[in-house]
N, C-alpha and C positions, 0 to 999 in steps of 0.2 A: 688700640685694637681696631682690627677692620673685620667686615661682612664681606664676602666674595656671594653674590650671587640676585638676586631679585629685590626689592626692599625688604630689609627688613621690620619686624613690627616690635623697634624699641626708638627710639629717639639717636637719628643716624645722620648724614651726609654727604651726599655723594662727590669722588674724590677724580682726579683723570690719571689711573693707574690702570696697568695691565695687568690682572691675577696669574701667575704662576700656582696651575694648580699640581695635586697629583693625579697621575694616571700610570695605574702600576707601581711600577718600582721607582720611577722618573717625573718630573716633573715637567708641563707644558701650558702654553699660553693659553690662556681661557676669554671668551668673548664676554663677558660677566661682567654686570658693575662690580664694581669697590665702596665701600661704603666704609665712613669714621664712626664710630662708635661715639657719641656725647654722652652715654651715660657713667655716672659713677664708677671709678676703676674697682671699686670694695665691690659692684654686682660683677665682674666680668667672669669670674670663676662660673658665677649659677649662670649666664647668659650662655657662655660659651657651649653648658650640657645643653643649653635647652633651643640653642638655634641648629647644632650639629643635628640634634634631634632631631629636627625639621628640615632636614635637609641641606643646612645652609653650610658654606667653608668658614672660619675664618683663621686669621693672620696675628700673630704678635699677640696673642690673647696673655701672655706668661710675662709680658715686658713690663714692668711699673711706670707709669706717664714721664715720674720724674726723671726718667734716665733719658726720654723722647725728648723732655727739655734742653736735654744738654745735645744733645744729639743732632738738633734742631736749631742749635743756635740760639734757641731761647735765656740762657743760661752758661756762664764760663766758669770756667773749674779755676778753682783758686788753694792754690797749694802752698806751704809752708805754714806755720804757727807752731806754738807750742802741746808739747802729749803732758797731760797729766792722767795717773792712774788712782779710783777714788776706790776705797775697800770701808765698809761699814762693821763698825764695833760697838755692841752695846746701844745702839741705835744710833750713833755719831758717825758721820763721815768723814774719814780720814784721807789727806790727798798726797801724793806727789808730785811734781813739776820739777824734774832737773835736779838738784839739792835742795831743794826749797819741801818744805812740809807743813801742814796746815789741818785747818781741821772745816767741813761747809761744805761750798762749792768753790774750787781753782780757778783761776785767771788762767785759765787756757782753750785754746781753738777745737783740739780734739781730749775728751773727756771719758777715758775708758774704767770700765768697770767689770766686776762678774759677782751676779748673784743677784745684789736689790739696785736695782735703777736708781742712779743720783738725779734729783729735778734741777738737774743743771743747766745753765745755757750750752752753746758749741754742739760742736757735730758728736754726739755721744756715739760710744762703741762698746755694744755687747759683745765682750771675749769670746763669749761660746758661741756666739754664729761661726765663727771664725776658727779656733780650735777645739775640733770636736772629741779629741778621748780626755777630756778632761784636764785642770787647770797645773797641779802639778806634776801630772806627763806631760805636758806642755813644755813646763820650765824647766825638768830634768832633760829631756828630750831635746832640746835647744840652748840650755845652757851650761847641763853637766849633771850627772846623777849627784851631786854632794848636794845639791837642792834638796833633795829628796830626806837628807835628815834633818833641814827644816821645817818639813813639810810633818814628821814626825813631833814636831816640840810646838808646832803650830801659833806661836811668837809673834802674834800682831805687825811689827814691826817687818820681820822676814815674809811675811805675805804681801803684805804692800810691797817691799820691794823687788819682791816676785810678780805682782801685778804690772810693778813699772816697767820691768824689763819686757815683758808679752805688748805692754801697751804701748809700745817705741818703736816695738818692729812690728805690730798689724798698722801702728798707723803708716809708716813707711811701705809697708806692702800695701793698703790702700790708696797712699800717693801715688803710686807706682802701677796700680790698673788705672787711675784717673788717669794720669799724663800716658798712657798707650790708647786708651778709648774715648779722653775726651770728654768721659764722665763723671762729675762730682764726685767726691769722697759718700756724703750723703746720700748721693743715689745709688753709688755701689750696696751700701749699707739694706736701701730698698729691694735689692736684689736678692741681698743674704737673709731676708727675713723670711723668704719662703723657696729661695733657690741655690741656685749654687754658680760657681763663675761660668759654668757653661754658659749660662741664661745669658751674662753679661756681654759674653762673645758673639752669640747671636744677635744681641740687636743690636750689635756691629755691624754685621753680615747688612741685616736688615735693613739698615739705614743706608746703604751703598746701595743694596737693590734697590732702595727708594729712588737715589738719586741717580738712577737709570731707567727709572719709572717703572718699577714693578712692584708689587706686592707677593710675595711668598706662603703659601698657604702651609698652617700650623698642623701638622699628623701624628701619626702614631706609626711603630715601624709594624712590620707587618711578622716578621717571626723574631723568636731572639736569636742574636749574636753569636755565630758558633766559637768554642775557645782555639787561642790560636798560641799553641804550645814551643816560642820561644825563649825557651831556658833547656841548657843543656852543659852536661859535665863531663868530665873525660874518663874521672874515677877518683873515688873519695883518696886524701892524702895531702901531703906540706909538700908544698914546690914552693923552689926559692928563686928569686931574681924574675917577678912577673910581671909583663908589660899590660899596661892598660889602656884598651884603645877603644873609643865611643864616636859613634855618630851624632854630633850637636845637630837638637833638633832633627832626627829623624824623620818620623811620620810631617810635620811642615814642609819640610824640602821635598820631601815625593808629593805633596800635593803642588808644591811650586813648580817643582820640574812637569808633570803631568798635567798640569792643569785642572786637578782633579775637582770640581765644581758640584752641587746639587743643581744649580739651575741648568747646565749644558749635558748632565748626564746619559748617555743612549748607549742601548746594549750595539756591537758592532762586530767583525768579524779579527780583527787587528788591534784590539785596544788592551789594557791592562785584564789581566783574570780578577776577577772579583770571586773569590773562592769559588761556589760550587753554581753561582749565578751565573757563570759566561763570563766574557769578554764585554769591556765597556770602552768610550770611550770621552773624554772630558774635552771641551774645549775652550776652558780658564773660565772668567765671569767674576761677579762683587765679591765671593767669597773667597776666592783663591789668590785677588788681588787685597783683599786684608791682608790676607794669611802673608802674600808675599811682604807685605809694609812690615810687620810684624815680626817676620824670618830678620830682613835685613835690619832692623833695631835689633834685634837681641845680639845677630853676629858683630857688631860694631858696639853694641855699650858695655861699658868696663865699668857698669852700675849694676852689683849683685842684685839689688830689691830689684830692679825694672828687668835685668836678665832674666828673673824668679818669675816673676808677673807676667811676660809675655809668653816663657815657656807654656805656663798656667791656660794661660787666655786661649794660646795653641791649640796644647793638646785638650782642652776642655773642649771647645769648639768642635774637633776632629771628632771625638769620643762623642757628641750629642749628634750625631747623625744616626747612632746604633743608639739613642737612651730610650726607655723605657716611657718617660712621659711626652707631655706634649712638645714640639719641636720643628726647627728644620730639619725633619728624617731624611736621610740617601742611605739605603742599608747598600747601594755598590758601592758611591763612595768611600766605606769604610772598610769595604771587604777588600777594593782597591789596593789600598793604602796595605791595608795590612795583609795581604797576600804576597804584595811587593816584596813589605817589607821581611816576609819568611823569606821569599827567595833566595833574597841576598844572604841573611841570614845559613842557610843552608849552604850556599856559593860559596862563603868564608868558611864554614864546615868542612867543605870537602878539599880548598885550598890550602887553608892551613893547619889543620885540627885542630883546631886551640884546646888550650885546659876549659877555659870554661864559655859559656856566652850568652846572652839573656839580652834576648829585643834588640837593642842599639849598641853595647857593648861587647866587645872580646879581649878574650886575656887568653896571649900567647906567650913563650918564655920569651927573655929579653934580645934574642940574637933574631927573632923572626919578625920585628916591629917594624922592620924597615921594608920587607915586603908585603906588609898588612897595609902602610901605609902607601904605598906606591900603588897597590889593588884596589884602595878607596880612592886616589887619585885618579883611578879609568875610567870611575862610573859617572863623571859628570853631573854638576847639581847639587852634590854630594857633599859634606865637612866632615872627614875623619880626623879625627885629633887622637895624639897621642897624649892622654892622661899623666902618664908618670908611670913609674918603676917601682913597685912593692916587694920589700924584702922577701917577704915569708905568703905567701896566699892559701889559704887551706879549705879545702870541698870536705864535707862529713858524709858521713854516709846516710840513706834514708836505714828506715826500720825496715822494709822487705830485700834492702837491698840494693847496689847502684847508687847513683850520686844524688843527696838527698837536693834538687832544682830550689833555684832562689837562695838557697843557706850556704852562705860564703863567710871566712872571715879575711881581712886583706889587714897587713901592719908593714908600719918603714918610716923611716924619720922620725919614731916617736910617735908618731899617730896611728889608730886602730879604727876598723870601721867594721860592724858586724851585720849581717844581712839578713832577713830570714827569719819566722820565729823558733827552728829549731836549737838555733845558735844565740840569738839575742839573748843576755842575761836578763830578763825581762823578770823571772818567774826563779832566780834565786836569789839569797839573802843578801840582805846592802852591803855585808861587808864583804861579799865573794864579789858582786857588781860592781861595786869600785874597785875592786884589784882586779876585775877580768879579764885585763892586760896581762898581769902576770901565771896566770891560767895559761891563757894563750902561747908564754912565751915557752912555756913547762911545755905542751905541746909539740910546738916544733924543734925543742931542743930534743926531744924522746922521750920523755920524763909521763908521770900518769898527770893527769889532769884533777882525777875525782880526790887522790887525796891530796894533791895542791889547795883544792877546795876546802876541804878538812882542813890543813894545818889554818888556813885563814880564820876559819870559824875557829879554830881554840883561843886565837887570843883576841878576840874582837871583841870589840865594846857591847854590853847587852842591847840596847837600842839598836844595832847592826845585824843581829840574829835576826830581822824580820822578811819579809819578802812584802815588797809595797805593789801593790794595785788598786787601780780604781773602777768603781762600776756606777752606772746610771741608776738612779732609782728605778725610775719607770723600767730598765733593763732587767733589775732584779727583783720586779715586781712579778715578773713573767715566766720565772724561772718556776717550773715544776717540780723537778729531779735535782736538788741543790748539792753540789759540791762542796768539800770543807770548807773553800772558799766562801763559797757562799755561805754558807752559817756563819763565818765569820763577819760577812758583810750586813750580814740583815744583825747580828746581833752590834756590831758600833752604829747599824743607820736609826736603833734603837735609843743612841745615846746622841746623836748630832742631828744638826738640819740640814747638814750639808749634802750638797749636789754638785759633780758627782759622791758618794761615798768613798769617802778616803781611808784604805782597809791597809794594814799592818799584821800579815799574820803569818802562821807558819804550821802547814799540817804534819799530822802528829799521829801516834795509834788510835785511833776511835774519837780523837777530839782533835779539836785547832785552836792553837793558840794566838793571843793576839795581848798587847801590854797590860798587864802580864797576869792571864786571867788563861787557864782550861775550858773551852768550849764545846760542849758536846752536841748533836744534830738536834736537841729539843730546845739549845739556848741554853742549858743549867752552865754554870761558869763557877769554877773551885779557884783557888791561888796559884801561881804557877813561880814556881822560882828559875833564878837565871839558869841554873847548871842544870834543869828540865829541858827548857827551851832550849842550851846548847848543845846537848845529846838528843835532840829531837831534830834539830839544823844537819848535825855531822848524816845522821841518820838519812835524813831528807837527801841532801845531795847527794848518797852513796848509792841512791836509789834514781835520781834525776838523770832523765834518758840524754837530755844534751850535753853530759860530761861524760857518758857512759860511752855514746857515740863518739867525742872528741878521742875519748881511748880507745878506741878502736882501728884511729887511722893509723 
């Protein structure tokens, strides 16, 4: 952490740096010491209130030392060991390592867990910094909803192996922002405990401006972020044979091509529109030359985790220019970027009309792809790829009316991809969610959808009538106005300690059910037998707006 400005009056340093301060919307050289901070990085949170207080700037206040180590040279990042994932039962630690199982602490490098901290050696890994809606959306959501009716039978056995599979691929997504920044698995770790990867990107940024001898002062942006409304549909319905064409790394490459920078930032008469700010213009700098290191690793590695990572590192980094807390703020830089980026946007609009488009993406039928891609070939800087050719693609309608934005479903070769939560099977019963492939396909053959949904529920297993979600404690500790849902939730967080609460249930006329008990809004709970709960399911989805809508196209 640095002082920009007079001594300060904690225990400091004076350093030979130039302060890059703010003024306005921009940032500019300051005649100002720079001062290191030597106190305790656990005070800099209460220093930072109480020097801003007094006038003073500083810099990197958000960054954790141990990331400066690595940063610095002081420290090399050392990748590869073994993942085990340790899950506790009965107050015993259970582990796995590969096919190996045991019971303590594992013989391995990285040690991940969720829920009670193993006093283990190695680089440990708390889950939930890392997957935030909880542990099995996580594994449903990345490995297949059929988790999901493990997570129903709650089988010791099946949760550790559920644990292992999250703790394979964060440790790999951890190696994978190390080898891009440089910085230890462990100090990434430092950063999730009270940030998020933008943090990480910044004192990237950071550390270049160092070694061009500057210091960057930490702000706050000055209004929020106006929404910038690209998503757009042509008209709800099933079109067949639809090309899919994306900008790899969008918002990166306009900041590559334009040099788009916080340190060079000045309003100008010829430079990019930053929305409703004017015209700006950028003349590259530390940031934009990450950003470019960073573009040309991803366009070249044919390594998913580290492609995933850099994307992350990217757009994390872009989006904290507009964030809410402390930061390297440019509110034109991002206005930049993303004004651009409508432009184009809209350009492709009016050239080709595509069926649908959102941000970086367009889906045109398949005979127009080859002048979509010749049109992203003119703009120079630019990577339009042609995704692939989806049999079936189908837009829903909203409820008022028109294309309901972001709710897409796209299928072909077998695979489905659903978009949106008006479409996501998120919020009907397991057994219509694992067939919501064949929903879909009722769909675009002409067929109704809602009783496709019905006939599923008639012969599904009782265990399958449920509708799975999860919720926070502290979430629904908050909740005033409780939905069925939530009476369901607070009455199993009644019976578990778990976090999130892992809820099974299914509303009903005046109660909700959940295995296999009648809940009513005071918690009294009657018996509930199977053939209730599946005239309650049939009922439920005959009523559920995202099938009602699917029949509508």
């Amino acid at each position: 952490m640095f002082v920009i400005g007079a001594r300060p009056p904690i225990r400091a340093e004076r350093v030979d740096l130039i302060p890059l301060v703010r003024r306005g919307l921009t940032y500019v050289e300051s005649s100002d010491a720079v001062w290191r901070v030597c106190e305790p990085a656990e005070r800099w949170e209460q220093l930072r209130a109480k020097l801003v207080a007094k006038g003073y700037r500083v810099s990197q206040s958000y960054i954790p030392p141990s990331v400066r180590r690595y940063l610095h040279g002081e420290r090399k990042v050392e990748l590869g060991g073994g993942v085990a994932a340790v899950y506790v039962k009965d107050g015993v630690f259970k582990w796995r390592l590969g096919d190996e199982y045991g019971v303590g602490c594992p013989p391995a490098k990285y040690v991940a867990y969720w829920g009670q901290r193993p006093n283990c050696n190695g680089v440990v890994i708390d889950l939930k910094k890392i997957y935030k809606r909880g542990f099995w959306s996580a594994v449903a959501e990345r490995f297949g909803d059929q988790w999901l009716l493990k997570a129903l039978r709650g089988e010791p056995d099946d949760v550790l192996n559920a644990l292992y599979l999250l703790a394979v691929e964060a440790a790999r997504f951890l190696e994978a922002l190390a080898l891009a920044t440089g910085v230890g698995v462990d100090a990434v770790l430092d950063v999730f405990e009270n940030n998020s990867v933008a943090a990480l990107a910044e004192a990237v940024f950071h550390r270049e401006a160092e070694r061009r001898g500057y210091v960057i002062e930490d702000s706050r942006r000055h209004f929020d972020m106006p929404y910038f409304d690209m998503a757009r549909g042509r008209a709800p319905g099933v079109y067949k044979r639809v090309a899919e064409l994306d900008f790899k790394s969008l918002f990166p490459s306009l900041v590559v091509k334009h040099g788009v920078d916080p340190t060079t930032a000045r309003p100008c008469s010829n430079g990019l529109r930053a929305g409703g700010l004017g015209r700006y213009c950028f003349d590259g700098g530390p940031v934009a030359d990450v950003i470019h290191k960073w573009l040309d690793q991803r366009l070249s590695t044919g390594d998913k985790a580290v492609s995933d990572a850099l994307k992350w590192l990217m757009n994390a980094g872009i989006g904290a220019w507009g964030k809410a807390g402390w930061g390297m703020i440019c509110e034109p830089c991002l206005l930049a970027v993303r004004t651009e980026a409508a432009r184009l946007f809209d350009e492709a609009w009016r050239l080709f009309s595509p069926i649908y488009g959102d941000t970086d993406s367009i889906y045109v039928e398949e005979d127009k792809a080859g002048g979509v891609l010749s049109w992203g070939a003119s703009l120079g800087g630019l990577r339009l790829e042609l995704r692939g050719v989806w049999d079936v693609f189908i837009l829903a309608p909203a409820r008022r009316g028109g294309v309901a934005e972001k709710n897409y479903v796209k299928a072909g070769g077998g695979g489905l991809e659903v978009k949106g939560g008006l479409l996501r099977p998120h919020d009907v019963p397991l057994a219509v969610r694992l067939r919501y492939g064949d929903v879909i396909r009722v769909v675009a053959e002409g067929g109704d959808p809602v009783e496709a949904a019905v006939g599923i529920l008639q012969n599904a297993p009782p265990e399958q009538l449920f509708i799975y979600r999860a919720v926070w404690r502290e979430r629904l500790a908050e909740i005033n106005k409780p939905s069925l849902f939530h009476t369901a939730a607070r009455y199993v967080a009644e019976r578990c300690s778990c976090d999130p609460v892992d809820v099974f249930y299914l509303p009903g006329d005046g109660v909700v059910y959940t295995p296999w008990v009648a809940v009513d809004k005071r918690l009294r709970a009657r018996p509930a037998d199977v053939e209730e709960v599946r005239r309650a399911a049939a009922e439920y989805v005959r009523r559920l707006w995202k099938l009602r809508a699917l029949r509508l196209i």
